[in-house]
LOKOLMI-539004 format. One line per field, with one value per atom (N, C-alpha, C, O): residue in three letters; y, x, z; atom name. Coordinates in steps of 0.001 Angstrom, whole numbers, always signed. Layout:
# LOKOLMI-539004
res	ala, ... .
y	Y, ... .
x	X, ... .
z	Z, ... .
atom	CA, ... .
# end
This chain:
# LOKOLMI-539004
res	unk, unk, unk, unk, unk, unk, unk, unk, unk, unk, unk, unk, unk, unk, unk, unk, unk, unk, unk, unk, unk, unk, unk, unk, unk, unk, unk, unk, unk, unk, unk, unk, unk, unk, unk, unk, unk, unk, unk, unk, unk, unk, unk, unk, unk, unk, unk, unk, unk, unk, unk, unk, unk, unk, unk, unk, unk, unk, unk, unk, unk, unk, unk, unk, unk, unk, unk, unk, unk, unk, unk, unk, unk, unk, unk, unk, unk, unk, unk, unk, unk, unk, unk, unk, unk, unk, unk, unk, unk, unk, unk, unk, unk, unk, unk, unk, unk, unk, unk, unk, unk, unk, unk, unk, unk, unk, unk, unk, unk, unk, unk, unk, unk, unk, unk, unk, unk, unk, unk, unk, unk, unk, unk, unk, unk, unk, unk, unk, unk, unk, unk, unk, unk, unk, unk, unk, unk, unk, unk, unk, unk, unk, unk, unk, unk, unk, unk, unk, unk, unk, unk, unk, unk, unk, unk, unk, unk, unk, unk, unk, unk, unk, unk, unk, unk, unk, unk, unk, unk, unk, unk, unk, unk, unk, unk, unk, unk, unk, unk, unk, unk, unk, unk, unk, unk, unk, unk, unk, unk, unk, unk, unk, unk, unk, unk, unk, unk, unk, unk, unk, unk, unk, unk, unk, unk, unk, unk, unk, unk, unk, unk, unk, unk, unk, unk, unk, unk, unk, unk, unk, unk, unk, unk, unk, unk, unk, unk, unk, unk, unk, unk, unk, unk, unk, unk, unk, unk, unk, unk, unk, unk, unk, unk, unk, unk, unk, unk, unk, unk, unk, unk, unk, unk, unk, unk, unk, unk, unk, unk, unk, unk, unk, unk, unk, unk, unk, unk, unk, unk, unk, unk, unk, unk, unk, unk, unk, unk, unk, unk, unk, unk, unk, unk, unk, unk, unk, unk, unk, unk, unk, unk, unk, unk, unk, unk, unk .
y	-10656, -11908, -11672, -10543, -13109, -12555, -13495, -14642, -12986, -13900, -14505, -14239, -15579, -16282, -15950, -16382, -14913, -14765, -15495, -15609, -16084, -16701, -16464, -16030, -16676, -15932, -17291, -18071, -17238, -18491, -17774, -17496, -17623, -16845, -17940, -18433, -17834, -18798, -20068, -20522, -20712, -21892, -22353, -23384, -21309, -21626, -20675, -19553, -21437, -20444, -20084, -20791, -18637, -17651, -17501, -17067, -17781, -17482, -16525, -16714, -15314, -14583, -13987, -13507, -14267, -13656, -11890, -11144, -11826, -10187, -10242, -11185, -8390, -8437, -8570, -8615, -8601, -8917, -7384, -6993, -6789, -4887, -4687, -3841, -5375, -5388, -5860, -5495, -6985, -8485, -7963, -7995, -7748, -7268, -6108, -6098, -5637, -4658, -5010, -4653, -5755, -6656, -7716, -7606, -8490, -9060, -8613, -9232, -7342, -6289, -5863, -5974, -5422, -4952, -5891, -5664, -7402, -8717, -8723, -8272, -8948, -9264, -8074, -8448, -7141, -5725, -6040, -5710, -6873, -6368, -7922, -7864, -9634, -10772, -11592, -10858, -12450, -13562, -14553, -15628, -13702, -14518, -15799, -16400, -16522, -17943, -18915, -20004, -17970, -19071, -18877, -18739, -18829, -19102, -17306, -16719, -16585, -15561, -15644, -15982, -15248, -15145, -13437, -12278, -14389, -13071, -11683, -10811, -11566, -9963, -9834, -8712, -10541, -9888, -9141, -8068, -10270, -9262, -7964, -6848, -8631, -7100, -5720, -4576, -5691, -4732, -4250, -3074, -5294, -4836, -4126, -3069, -4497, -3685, -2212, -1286, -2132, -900, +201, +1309, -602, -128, +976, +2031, +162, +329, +1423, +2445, +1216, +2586, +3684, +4825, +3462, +5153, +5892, +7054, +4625, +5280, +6110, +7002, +5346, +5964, +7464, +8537, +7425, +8564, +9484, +10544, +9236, +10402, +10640, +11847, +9849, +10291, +11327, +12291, +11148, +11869, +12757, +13253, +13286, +14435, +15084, +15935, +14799, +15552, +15661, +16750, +14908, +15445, +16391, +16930, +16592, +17851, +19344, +20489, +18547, +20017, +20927, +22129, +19471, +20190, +20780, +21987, +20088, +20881, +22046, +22766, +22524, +23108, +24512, +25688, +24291, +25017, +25611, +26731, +24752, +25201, +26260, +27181, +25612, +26333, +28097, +29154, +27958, +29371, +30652, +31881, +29165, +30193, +30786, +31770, +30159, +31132, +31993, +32764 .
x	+17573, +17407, +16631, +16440, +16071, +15389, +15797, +16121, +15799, +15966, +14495, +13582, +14250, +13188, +13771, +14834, +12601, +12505, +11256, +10180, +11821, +10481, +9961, +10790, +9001, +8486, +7505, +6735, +7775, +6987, +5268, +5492, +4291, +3252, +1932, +1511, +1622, +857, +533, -561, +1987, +2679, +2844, +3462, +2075, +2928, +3760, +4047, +4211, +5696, +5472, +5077, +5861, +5042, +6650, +7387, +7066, +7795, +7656, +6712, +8440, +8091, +9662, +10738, +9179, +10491, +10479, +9756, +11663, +11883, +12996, +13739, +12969, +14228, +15797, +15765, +17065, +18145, +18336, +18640, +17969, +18669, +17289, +17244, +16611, +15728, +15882, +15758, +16258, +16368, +17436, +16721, +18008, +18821, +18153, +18304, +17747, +16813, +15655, +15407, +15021, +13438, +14099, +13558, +15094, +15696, +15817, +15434, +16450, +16845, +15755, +15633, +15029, +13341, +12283, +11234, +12822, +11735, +12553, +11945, +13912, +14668, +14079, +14281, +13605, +13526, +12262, +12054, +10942, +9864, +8987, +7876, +10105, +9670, +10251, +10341, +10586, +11342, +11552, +11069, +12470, +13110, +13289, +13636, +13184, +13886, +12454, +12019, +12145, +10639, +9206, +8987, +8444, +6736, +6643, +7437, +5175, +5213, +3833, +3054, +3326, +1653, +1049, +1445, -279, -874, -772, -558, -1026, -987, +568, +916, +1420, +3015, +2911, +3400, +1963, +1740, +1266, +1620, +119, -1081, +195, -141, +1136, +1404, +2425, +2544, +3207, +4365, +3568, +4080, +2415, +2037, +1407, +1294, +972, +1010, +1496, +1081, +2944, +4155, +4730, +5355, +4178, +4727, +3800, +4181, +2679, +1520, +2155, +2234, +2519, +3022, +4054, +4291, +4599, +5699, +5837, +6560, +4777, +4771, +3760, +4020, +2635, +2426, +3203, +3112, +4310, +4882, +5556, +5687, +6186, +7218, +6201, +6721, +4929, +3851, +3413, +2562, +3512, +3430, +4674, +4580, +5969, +7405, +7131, +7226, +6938, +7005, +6051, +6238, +4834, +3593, +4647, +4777, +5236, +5359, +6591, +6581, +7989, +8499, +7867, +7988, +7231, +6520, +5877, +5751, +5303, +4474, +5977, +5614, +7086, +8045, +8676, +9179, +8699, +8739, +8418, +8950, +6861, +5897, +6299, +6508, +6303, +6737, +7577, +7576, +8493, +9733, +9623, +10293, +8680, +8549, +7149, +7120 .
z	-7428, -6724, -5437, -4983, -4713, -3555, -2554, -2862, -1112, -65, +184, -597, +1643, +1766, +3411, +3858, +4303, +5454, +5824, +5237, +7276, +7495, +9150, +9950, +9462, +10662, +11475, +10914, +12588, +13042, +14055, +15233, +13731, +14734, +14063, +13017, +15996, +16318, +15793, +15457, +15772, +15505, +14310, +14043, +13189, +11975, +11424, +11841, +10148, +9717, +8309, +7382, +8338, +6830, +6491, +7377, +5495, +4418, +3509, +2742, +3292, +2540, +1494, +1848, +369, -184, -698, -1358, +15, -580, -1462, -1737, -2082, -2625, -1348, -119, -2344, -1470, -683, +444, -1984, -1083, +128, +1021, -78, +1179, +3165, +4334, +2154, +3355, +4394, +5395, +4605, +5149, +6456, +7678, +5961, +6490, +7343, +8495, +6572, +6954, +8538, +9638, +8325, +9040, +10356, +11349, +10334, +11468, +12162, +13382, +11488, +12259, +12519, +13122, +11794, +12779, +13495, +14466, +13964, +15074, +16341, +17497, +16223, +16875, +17378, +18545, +16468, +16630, +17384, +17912, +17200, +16839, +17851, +18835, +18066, +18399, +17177, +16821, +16728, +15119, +15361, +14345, +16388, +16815, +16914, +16539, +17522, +18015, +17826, +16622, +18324, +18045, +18490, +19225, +17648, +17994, +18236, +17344, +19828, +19342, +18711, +18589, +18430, +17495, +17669, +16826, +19333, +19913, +19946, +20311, +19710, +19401, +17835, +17482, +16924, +15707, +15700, +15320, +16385, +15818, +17071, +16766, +17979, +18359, +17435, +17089, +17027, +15996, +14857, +14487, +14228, +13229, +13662, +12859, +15213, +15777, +16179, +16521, +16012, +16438, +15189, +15290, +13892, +12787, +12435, +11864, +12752, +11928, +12826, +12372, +13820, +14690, +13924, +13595, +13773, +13056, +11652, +11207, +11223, +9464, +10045, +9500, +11153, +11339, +11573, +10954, +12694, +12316, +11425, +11221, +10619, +9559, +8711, +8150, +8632, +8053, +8567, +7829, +9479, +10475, +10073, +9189, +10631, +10222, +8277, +7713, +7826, +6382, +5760, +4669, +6655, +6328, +6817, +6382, +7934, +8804, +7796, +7529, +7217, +6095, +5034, +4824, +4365, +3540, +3729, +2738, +5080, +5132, +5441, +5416, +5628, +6112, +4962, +5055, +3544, +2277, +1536, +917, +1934, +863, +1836, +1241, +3118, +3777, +3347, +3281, +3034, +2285, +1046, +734, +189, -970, -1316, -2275 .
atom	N, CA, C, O, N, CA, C, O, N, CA, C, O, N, CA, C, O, N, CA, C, O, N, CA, C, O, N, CA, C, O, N, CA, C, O, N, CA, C, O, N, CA, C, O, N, CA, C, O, N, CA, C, O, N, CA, C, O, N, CA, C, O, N, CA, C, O, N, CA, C, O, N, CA, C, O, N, CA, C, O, N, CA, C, O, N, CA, C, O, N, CA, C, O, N, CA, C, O, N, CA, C, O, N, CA, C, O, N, CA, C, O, N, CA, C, O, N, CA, C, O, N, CA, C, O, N, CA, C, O, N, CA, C, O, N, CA, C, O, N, CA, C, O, N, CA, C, O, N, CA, C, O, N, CA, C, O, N, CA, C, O, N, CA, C, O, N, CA, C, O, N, CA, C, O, N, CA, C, O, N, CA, C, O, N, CA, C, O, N, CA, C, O, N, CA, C, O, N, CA, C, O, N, CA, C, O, N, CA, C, O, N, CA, C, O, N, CA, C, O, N, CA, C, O, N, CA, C, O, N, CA, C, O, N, CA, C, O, N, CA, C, O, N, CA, C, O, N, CA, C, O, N, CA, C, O, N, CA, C, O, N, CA, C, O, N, CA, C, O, N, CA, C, O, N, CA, C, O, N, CA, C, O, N, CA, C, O, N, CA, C, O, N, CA, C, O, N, CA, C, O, N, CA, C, O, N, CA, C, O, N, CA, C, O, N, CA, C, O, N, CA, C, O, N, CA, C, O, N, CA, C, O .
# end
């Protein structure tokens, strides 16, 4: 099944359905990243999605460096 999150930026409102084992989740990190309540302007987007590429960089940085700590060991 899916929920219907919806997001209000630069005065309109994007609806998007996810799954349920998702929503929950998705919820927590617009609340973190949004003003879940009200109008969001654009540069609140484009930083939250900046916010978000750092992040997957490093998780991609820490996951080379495991790997690379692996391959060491054998």
């Amino acid at each position: 099944m899916s929920q219907k999150i919806a997001l209000h930026i630069g005065g309109r409102r994007f609806d998007v359905d996810v799954d349920d084992d998702f929503a929950d989740f998705l919820t927590k990190q617009i609340a973190k990243d949004f003003n879940a309540d009200g109008n969001n302007d654009i540069k609140v987007l484009l930083q939250a999605y900046i916010r978000k590429n750092y992040d997957l960089y490093i998780q991609d940085n820490k996951m080379k460096e495991m790997i690379q700590e692996c391959d060491n060991l054998y």
